[in-house]
KOLNU-891467 format. One line per field, with one value per residue (C-alpha): chain; x, y, z. Coordinates in pm, whole numbers. Example, Ala and Ser with C-alpha at 12.3 -4.5 7.8 and 13.67 -1.06 7.14 Angstrom:
KOLNU-891467
c = c(A | A)
east = c(1230 | 1367)
north = c(-450 | -106)
up = c(780 | 714)
***
This chain:
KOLNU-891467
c = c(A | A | A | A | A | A | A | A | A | A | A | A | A | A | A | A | A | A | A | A | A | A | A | A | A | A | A | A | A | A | A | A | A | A | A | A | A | A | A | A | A | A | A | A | A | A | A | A | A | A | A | A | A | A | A | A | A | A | A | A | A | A | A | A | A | A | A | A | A | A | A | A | A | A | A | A | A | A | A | A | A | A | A | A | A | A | A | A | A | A | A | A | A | A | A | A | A | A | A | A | A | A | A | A | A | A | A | A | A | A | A | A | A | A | A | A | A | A | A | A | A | A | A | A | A | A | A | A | A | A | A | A | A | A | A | A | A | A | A | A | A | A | A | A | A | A | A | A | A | A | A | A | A | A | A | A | A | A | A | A | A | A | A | A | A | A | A | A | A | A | A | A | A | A | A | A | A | A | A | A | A | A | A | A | A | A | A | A | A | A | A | A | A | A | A | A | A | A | A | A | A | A | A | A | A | A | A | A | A | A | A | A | A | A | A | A | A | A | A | A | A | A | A | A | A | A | A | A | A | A | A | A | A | A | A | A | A | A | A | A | A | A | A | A | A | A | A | A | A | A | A | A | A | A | A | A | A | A | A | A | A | A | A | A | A | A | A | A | A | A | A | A | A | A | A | A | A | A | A | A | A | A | A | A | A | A | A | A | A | A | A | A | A | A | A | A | A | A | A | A | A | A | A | A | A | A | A | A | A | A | A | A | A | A | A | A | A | A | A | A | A | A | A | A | A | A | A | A | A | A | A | A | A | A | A | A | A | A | A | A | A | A | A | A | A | A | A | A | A | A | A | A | A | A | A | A | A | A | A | A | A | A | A | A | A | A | A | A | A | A | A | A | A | A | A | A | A | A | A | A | A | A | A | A | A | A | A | A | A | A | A | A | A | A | A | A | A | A | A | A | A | A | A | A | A | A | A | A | A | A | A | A | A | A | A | A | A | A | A | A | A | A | A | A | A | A | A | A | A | A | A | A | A | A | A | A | A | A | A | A | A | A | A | A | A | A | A | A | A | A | A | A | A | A | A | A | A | A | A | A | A | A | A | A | A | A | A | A | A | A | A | A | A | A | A | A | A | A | A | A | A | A | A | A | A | A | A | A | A | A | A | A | A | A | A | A | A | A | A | A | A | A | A | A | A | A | A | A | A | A | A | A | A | A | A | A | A | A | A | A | A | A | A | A | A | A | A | A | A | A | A | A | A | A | A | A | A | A | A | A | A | A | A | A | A | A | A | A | A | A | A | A | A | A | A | A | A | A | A | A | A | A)
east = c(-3896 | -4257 | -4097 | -3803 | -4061 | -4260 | -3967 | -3890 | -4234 | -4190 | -3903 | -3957 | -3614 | -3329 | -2979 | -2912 | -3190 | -2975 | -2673 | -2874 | -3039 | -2686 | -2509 | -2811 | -2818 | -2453 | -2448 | -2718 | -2557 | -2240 | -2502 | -2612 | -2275 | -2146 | -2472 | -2431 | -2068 | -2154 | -2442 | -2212 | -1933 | -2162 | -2259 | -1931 | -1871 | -2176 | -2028 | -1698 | -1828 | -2104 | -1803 | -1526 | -1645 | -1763 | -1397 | -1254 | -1560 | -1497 | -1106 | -1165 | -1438 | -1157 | -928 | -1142 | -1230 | -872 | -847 | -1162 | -957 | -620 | -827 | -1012 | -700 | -509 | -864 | -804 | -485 | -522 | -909 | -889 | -1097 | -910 | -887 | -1241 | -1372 | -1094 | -1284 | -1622 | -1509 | -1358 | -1718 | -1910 | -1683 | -1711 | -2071 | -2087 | -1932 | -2108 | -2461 | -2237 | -2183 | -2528 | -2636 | -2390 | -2421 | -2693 | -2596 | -2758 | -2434 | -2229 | -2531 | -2588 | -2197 | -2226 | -2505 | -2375 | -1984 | -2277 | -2452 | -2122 | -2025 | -2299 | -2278 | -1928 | -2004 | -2286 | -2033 | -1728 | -1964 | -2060 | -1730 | -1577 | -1843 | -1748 | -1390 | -1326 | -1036 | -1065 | -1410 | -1277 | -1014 | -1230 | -1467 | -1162 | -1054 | -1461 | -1406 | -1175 | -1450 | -1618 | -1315 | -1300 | -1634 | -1550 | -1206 | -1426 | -1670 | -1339 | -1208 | -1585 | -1608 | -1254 | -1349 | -1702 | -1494 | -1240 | -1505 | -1647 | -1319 | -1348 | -1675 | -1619 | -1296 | -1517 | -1748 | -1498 | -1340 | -1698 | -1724 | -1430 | -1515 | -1809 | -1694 | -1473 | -1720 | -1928 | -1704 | -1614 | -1969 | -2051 | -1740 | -1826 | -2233 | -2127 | -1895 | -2153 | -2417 | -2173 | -2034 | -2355 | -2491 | -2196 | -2202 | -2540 | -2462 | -2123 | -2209 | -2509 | -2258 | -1982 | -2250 | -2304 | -1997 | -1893 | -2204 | -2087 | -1704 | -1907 | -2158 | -1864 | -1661 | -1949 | -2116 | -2486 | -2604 | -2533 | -2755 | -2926 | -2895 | -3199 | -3231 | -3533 | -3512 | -3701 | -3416 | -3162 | -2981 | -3311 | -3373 | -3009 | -3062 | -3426 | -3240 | -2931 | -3164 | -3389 | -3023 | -2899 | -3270 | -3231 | -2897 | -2950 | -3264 | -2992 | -2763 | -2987 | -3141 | -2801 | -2682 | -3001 | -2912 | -2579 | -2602 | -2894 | -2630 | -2331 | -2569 | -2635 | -2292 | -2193 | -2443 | -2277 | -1960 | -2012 | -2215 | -1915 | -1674 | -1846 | -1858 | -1538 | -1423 | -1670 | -1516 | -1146 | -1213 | -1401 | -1122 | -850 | -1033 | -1103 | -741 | -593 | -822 | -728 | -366 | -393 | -534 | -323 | -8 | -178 | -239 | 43 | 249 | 25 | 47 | 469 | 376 | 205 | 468 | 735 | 469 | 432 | 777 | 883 | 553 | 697 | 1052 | 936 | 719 | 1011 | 1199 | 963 | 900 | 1298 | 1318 | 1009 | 1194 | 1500 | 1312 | 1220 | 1540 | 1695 | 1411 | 1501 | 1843 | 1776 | 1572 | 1843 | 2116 | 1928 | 1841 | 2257 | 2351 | 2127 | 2322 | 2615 | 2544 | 2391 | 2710 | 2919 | 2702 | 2776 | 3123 | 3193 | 2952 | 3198 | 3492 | 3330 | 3351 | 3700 | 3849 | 3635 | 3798 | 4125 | 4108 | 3997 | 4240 | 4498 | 4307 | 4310 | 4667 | 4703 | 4554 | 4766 | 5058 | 4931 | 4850 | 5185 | 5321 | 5081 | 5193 | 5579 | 5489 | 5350 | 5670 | 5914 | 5683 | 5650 | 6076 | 6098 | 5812 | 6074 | 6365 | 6206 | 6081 | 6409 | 6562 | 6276 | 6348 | 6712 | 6637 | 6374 | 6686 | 6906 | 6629 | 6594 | 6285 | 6120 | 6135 | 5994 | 5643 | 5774 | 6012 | 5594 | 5473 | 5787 | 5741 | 5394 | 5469 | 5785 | 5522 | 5280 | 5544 | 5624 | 5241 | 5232 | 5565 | 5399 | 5086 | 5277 | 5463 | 5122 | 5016 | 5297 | 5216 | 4879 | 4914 | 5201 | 4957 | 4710 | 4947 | 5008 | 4648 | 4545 | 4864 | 4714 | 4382 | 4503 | 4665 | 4392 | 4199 | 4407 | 4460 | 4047 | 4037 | 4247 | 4041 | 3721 | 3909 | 3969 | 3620 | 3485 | 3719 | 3603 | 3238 | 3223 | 3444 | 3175 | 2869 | 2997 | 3028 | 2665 | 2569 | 2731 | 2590 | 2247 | 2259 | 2362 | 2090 | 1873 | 1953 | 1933 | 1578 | 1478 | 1600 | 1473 | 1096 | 1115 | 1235 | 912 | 657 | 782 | 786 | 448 | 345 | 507 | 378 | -9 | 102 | 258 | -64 | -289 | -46 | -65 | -465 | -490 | -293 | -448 | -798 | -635 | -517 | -839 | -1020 | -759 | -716 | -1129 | -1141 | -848 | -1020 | -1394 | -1169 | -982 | -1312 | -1452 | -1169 | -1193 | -1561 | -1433 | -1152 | -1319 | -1607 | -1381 | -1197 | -1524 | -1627 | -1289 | -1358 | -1720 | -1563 | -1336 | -1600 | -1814 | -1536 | -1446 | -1877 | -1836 | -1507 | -1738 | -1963 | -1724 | -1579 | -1932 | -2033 | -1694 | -1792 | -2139 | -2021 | -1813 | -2165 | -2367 | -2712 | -2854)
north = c(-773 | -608 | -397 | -251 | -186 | 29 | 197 | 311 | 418 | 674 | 829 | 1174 | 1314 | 1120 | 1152 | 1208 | 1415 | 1663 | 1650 | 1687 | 2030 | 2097 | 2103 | 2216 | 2532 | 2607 | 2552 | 2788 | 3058 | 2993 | 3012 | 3314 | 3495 | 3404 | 3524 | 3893 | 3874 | 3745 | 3978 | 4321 | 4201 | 4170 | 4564 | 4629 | 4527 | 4644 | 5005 | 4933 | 4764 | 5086 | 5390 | 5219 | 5231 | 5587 | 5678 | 5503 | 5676 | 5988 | 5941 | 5859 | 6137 | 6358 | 6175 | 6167 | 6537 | 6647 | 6401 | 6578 | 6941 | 6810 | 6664 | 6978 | 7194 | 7002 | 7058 | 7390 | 7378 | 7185 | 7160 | 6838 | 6549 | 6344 | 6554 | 6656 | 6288 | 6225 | 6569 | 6379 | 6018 | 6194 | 6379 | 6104 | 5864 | 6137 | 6182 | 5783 | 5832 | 6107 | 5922 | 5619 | 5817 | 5968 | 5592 | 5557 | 5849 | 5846 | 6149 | 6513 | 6665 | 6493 | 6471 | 6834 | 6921 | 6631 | 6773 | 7152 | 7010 | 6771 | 7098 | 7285 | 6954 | 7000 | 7350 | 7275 | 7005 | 7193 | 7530 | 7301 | 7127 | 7479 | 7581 | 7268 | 7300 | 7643 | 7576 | 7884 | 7811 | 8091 | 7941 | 7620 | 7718 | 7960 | 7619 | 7381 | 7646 | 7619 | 7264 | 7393 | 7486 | 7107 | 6984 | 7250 | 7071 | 6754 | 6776 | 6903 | 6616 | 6440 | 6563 | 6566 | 6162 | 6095 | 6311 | 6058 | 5762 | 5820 | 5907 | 5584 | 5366 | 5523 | 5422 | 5115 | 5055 | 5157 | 4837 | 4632 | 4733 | 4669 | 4302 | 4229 | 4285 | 4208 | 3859 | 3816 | 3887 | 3655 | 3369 | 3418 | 3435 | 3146 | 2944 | 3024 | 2955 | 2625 | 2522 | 2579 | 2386 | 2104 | 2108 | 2071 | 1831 | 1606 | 1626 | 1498 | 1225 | 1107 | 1133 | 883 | 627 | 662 | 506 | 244 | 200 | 158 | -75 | -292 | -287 | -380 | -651 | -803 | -838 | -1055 | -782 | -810 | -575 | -247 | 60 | 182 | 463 | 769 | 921 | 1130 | 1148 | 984 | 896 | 631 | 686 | 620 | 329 | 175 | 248 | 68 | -239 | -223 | -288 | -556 | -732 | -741 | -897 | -1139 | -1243 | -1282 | -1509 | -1721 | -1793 | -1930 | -2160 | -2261 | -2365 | -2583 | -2769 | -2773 | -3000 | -3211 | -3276 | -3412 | -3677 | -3755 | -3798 | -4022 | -4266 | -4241 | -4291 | -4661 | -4776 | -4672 | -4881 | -5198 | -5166 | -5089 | -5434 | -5614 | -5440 | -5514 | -5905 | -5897 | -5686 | -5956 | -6263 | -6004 | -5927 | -6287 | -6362 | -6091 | -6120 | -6481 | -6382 | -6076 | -6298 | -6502 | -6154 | -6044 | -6317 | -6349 | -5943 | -5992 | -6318 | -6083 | -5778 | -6005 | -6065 | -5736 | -5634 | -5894 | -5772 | -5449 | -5576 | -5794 | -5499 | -5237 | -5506 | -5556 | -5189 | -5155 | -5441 | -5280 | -4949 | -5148 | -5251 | -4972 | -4793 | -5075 | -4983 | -4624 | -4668 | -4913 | -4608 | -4352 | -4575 | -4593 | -4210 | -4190 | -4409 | -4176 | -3900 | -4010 | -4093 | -3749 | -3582 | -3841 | -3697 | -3360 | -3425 | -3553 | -3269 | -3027 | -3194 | -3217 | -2784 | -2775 | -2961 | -2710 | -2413 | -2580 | -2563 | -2162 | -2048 | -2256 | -2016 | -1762 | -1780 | -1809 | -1484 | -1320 | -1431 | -1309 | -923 | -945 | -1006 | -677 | -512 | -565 | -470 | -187 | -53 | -171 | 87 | 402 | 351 | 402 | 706 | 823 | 803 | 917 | 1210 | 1333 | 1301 | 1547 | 1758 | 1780 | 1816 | 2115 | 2260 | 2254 | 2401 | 2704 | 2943 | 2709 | 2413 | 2529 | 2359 | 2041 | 2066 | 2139 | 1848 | 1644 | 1742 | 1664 | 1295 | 1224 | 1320 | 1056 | 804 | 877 | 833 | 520 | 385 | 471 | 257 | -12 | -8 | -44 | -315 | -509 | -463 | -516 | -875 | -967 | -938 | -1138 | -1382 | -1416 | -1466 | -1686 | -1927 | -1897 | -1975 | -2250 | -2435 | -2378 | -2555 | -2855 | -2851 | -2843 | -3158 | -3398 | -3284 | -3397 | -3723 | -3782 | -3712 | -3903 | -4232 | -4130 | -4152 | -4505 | -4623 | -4458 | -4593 | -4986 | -4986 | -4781 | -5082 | -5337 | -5186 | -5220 | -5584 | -5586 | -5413 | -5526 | -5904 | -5724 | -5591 | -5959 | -6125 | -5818 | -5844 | -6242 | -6166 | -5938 | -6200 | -6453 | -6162 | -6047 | -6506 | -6479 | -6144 | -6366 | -6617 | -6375 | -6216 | -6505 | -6680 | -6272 | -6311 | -6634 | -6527 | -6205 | -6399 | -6572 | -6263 | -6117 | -6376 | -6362 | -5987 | -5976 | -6220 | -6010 | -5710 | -5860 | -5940 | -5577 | -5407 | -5606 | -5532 | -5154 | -5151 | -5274 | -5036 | -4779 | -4863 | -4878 | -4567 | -4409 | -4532 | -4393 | -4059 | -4072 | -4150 | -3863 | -3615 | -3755 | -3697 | -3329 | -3294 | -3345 | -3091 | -2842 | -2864 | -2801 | -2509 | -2403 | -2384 | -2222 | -1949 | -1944 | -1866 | -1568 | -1317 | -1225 | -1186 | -1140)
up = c(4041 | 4109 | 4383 | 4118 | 3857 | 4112 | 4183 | 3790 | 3736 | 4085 | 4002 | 3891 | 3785 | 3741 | 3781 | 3391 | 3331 | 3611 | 3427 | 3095 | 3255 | 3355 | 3055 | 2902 | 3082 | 3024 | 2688 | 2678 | 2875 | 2620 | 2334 | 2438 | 2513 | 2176 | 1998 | 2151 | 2074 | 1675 | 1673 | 1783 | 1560 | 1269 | 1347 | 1317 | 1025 | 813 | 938 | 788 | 478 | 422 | 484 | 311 | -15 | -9 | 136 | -184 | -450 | -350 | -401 | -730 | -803 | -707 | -969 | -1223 | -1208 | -1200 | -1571 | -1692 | -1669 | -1782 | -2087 | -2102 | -2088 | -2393 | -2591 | -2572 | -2632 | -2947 | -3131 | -3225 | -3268 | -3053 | -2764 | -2774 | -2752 | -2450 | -2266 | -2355 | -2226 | -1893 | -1828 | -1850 | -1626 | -1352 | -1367 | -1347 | -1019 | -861 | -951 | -788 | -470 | -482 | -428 | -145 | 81 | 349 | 535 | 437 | 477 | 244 | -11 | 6 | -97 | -325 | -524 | -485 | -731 | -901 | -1034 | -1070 | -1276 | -1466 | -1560 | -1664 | -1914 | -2096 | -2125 | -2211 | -2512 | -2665 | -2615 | -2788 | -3057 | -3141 | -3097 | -2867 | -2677 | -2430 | -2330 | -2244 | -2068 | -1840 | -1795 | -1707 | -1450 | -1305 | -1304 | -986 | -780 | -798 | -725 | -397 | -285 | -349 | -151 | 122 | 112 | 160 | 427 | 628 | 466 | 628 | 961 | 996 | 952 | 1196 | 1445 | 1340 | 1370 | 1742 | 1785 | 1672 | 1927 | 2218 | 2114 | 2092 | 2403 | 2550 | 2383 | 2512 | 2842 | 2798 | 2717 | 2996 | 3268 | 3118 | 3113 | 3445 | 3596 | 3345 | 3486 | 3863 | 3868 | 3665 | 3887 | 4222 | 4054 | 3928 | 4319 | 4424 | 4213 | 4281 | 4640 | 4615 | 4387 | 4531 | 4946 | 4894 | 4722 | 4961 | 5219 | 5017 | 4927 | 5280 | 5359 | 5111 | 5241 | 5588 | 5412 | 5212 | 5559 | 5673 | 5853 | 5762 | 6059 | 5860 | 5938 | 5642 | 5437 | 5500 | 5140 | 5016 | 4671 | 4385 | 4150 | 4071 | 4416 | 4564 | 4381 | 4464 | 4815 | 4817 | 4623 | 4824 | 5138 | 4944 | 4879 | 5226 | 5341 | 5065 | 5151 | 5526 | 5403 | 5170 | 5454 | 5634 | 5360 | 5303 | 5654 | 5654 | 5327 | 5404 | 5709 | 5485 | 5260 | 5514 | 5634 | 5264 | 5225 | 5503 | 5340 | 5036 | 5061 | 5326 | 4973 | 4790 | 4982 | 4954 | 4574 | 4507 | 4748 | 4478 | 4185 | 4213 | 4284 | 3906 | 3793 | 3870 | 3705 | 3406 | 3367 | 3402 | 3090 | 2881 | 2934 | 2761 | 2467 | 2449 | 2416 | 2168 | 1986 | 2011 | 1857 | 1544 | 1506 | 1560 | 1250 | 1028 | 1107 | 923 | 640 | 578 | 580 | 364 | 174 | 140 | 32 | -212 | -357 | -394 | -545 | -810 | -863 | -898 | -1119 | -1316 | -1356 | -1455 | -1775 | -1833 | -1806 | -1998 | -2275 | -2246 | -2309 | -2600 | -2740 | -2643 | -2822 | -3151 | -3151 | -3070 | -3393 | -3624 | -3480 | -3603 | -3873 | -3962 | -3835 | -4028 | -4334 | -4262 | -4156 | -4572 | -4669 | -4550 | -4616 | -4954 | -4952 | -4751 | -5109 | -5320 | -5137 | -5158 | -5538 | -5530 | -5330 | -5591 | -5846 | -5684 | -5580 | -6044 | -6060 | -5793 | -5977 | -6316 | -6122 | -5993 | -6380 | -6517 | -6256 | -6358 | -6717 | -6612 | -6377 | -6660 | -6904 | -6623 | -6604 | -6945 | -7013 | -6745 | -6916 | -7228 | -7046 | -6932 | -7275 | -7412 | -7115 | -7213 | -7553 | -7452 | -7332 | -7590 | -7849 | -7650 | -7639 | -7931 | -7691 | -7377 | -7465 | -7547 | -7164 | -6982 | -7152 | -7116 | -6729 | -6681 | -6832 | -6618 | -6354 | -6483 | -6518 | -6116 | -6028 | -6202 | -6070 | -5745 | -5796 | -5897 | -5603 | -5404 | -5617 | -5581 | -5209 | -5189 | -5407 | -5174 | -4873 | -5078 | -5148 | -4801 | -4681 | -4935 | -4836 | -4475 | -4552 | -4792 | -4470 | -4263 | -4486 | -4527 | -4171 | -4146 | -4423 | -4191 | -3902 | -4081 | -4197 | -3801 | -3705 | -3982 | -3848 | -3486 | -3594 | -3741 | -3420 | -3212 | -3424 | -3441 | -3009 | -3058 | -3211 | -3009 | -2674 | -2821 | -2857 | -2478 | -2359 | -2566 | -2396 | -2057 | -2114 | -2217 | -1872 | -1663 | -1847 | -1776 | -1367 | -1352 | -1453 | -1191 | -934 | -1002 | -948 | -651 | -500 | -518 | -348 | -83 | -41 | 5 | 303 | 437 | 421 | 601 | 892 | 913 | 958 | 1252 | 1397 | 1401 | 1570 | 1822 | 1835 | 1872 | 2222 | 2350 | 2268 | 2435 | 2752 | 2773 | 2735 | 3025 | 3207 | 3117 | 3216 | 3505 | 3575 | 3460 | 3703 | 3969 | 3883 | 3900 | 4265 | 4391 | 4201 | 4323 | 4729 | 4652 | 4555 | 4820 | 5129 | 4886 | 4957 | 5339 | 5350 | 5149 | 5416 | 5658 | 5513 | 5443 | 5788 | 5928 | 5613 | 5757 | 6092 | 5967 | 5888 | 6149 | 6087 | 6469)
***
């Protein structure tokens, strides 16, 4: 609307722009709090980080001055090469660190007692060279006891080092002690002017809506006489208050429109609904003749549809009995097949089945053989048991005979010994042989009745076979005649199935004619329902209309706009 647009373009600070400068200015404040707190912390720490490291250079000046006599010392001691180059390597590590330090310090103080042991330093290392050099061990001596006195100063620069950074580390707790509070304070003061202005700022948000809140509790009970709302401001509360005003004028305005179309449209109604009743009365007399007609040709449909029911279920019958007598040829087909593939089955087992009764006779006559040339181990063997009994009498004559010759006989009783020995051995073996051929024996007479046994199995199977193979054959002349008839019932099924389906065509034809009047005569009687159904629905809604209107005008006379 023209007068909502006007409003926008007046209003000068919103409601969101508050909050924004709000939040705005707190965040600020926090902002700022943080920053001194980040800033004073970073102080402190570029102290720490500047002292610490001359704390820990000037311990290891000390250090490293203390090596540079020990090393200077030993020299003495002992003029070597060694030593000499160790004193060399220790000077120039400490004067690395006081030019370190030098870099470090910023206070005159500590650079004035740092350059005082740096020129002592000095003086030592050109002495200590000469005196090295010349290989006067007195000299260097007397020099690593001056090194002393740099040492002195640089314990002192110590001591004043550790003094300035304790004073610092008290410093430093005094700032923190002051951020601290510092911090607290302002967090408070932050949390206490935010909470005014937020207080504020609500207040004057949320008192504005409870009045129209509690207008529109008034305006909802049907009070439209509610007193409106004086507010100053050029914001959204404004413009809600200027709309919620414009709304109530408006709505007074539609109740009264609608009280004057509502009683428009009860006098339209009454009209409507005497028209109604005279149709309907002319409806349902069209509606009877209409359904009188229609019911005739409905029984006429309905016992051609009951004729060509029992068409199609004898249809369907006659159709799964020629697809079973179909599959019936070709199972009788399939077993035809299956039967032949059967008979070269046996037959190739009846093949094998001679095949291996074929080998069961050729290992028959092995194991005879072999059984021949057990017997002739067994006879070798006996031979050679007779022989080892006699080397073993013969042995025990030469033993006694050893005996009786004396001293001159005692080789002949070792040899006669180490044959009766031979002679056991070989009695032994023997022994074994004869066991080992007996065991032979005794397996090949077990495998020699397992195959006979095997051969009169084969002869059996081999009988069994041709049995089997002459009923193959006679089942296959059978079937075979089977599969002839069943081919021969499928061509007269398949003559028959036409002629089904013609007599099924011709009294379909009827059926449809018939089917189409009944159908012409229920539509007209539909129409006709249907019409009628609507004039009832249309005098329903019509009489619903007039109630409307009634409960419209006791709604009406709930708001009071005078």
């Amino acid at each position: 609307m023209k007068w909502q647009q006007d409003r926008e373009k007046g209003i000068t600070m919103t409601i969101r722009n508050k909050l924004w400068l709000h939040s705005f200015l707190s965040l600020l404040a926090s902002i700022i709090l943080m920053g001194f707190i980040i800033v004073n912390m970073l102080s402190i720490q570029a102290t720490n980080k500047d002292m610490v490291p001359v704390l820990l250079t000037v311990e290891r000046l000390e250090s490293s001055m203390k090596s540079a006599k020990q090393s200077l010392n030993n020299a003495a001691y002992n003029m070597t090469e060694g030593n000499k180059q160790e004193v060399l390597t220790q000077i120039e590590a400490t004067e690395k660190l006081i030019s370190k330090l030098e870099k470090s310090l910023k206070q005159k103080e500590f650079r004035a007692l740092l350059a005082k042991a740096k020129q002592k330093f000095a003086e030592v290392h050109t002495e200590s060279l000469t005196a090295l050099d010349r290989r006067d061990a007195s000299e260097a001596r007397r020099q690593a006891m001056r090194i002393e006195g740099a040492i002195n100063d640089i314990y002192t620069l110590q001591l004043y080092t550790n003094d300035y950074y304790n004073e610092l580390q008290h410093n430093l707790q005094g700032q923190i002690r002051f951020i601290i509070w510092t911090a607290i304070i302002g967090s408070i003061a932050l949390i206490v002017l935010s909470g005014v202005i937020s207080l504020r700022l609500t207040r004057s948000i949320t008192n504005p809506l409870k009045r129209l809140a509690n207008n529109a509790v008034e305006i909802a009970g049907g009070n439209l006489l509610v007193e409106r709302i004086d507010y100053k401001q050029n914001d959204e509360l404004g413009a809600l208050n200027v709309a919620f005003d414009t709304m109530v004028e408006e709505l007074k305005r539609l109740l009264r429109s609608v009280e004057v179309v509502s009683q428009q449209v009860e006098i339209f109604a009454k009209e409507i609904e005497a028209d109604d009743q005279m149709l309907m009365e002319i409806n349902r007399q069209v509606a009877v003749s209409t359904n009188e007609l229609s019911a005739g040709a409905q029984s006429i449909s309905e016992d051609l549809q009951q004729a060509v029911q029992l068409i199609e279920q004898m249809d369907d019958t006659f159709m799964k009995t020629a697809e079973r007598t179909e599959q019936t040829a070709r199972y009788s087909e399939a077993a035809v097949e299956a039967i032949q593939h059967g008979q070269q089955a046996m037959e190739k087992q009846l093949h094998a089945i001679r095949e291996s009764n074929a080998a069961m006779l050729s290992i028959e006559e092995a194991t005879n053989k072999f059984m021949s040339y057990a017997a002739n181990i067994e006879q070798m063997a006996k031979a050679v048991s007779d022989i080892a009994k006699q080397t073993n009498l013969l042995a025990l004559n030469a033993a006694i005979e050893a005996a009786r010759a004396g001293e001159a006989g005692k080789g002949f009783a070792v040899v006669a010994d180490e044959v009766r020995k031979l002679a056991e051995q070989s009695a032994q073996a023997t022994k074994q042989i004869f066991e080992t051929v007996s065991l032979i024996k005794h397996g090949i007479s077990s495998v020699s009745a397992a195959v006979a046994q095997g051969v009169t199995i084969a002869e059996q199977q081999s009988q069994s076979i041709e049995t089997t193979t002459k009923a193959f054959a006679e089942i296959e002349d059978k079937v075979a005649g089977i599969s002839a008839d069943i081919q021969a019932l499928v061509v007269n099924m398949a003559t028959s199935k036409q002629l089904e389906e013609k007599v099924l065509q011709n009294v379909e034809s009827i059926s449809a004619v018939v089917e189409q009047s009944a159908a012409g005569s229920e539509e007209i009687a539909a129409s006709m329902s249907e019409q009628l159904t609507a004039f009832e629905k249309m005098v329903e809604k019509v009489t619903k209309l007039r109630q409307l209107t009634d409960e419209l005008h006791e709604v009406m006379a709930k708001f009071r706009m005078e």
